[in-house]
C-alpha positions as CSV (number, residue, x, y, z in Angstrom):
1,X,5.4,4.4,29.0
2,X,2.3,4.6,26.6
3,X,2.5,5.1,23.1
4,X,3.5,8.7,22.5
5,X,2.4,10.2,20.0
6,X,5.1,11.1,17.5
7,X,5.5,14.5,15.1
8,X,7.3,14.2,11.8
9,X,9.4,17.4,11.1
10,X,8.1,19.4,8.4
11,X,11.4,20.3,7.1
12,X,12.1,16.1,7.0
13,X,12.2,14.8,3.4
14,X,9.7,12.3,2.0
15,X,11.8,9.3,2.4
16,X,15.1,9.6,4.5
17,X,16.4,11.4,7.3
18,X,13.4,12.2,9.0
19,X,13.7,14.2,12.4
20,X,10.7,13.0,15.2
21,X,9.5,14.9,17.7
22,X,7.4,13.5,21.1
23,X,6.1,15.4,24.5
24,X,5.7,13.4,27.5
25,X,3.2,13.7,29.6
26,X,6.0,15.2,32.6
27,X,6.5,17.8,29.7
28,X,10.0,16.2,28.4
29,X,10.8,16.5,24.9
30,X,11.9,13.2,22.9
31,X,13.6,13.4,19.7
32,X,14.7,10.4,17.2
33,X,15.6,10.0,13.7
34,X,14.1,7.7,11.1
35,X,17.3,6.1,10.8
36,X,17.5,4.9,14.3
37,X,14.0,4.8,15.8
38,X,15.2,2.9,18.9
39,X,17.5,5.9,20.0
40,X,15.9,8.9,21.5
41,X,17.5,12.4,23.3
42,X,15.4,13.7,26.2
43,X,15.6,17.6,26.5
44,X,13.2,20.0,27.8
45,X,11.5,22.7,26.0
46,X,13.6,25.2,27.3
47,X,16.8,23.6,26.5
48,X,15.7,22.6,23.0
49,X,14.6,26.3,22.0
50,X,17.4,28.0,21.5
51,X,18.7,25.1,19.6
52,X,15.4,25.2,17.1
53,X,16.1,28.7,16.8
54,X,19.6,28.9,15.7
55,X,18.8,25.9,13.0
56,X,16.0,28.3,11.1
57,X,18.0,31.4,11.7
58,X,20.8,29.1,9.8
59,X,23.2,29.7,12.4
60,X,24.1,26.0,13.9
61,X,27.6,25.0,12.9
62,X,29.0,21.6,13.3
63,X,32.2,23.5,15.4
């Protein structure tokens, strides 16, 4: 796979624990952390949605 072309989240703090975000060409969504750059989660846009959604609503609990 080429290079993709990675977005830093805005809500990721200058230094540490910064959340990454990459579309694929075949429209999967990749997602790693600054911590572990090596490890990434494949989702799709639909699947990942209702995730981003419940984080700004403040809704996600670790339960």
């Amino acid at each position: 796979m080429s290079a993709l072309p990675w977005q830093k989240s805005s809500h990721s703090e200058a230094a540490s624990a910064c959340l990454y975000l990459a579309a694929t060409p075949t429209g999967t969504v990749l997602l790693r952390e600054s911590e572990a750059p090596g490890v990434t989660l494949a989702t799709t846009p639909a699947r990942l949605r209702p995730f981003l959604t419940r984080i700004k609503a403040g809704t996600l609990s670790a339960s």
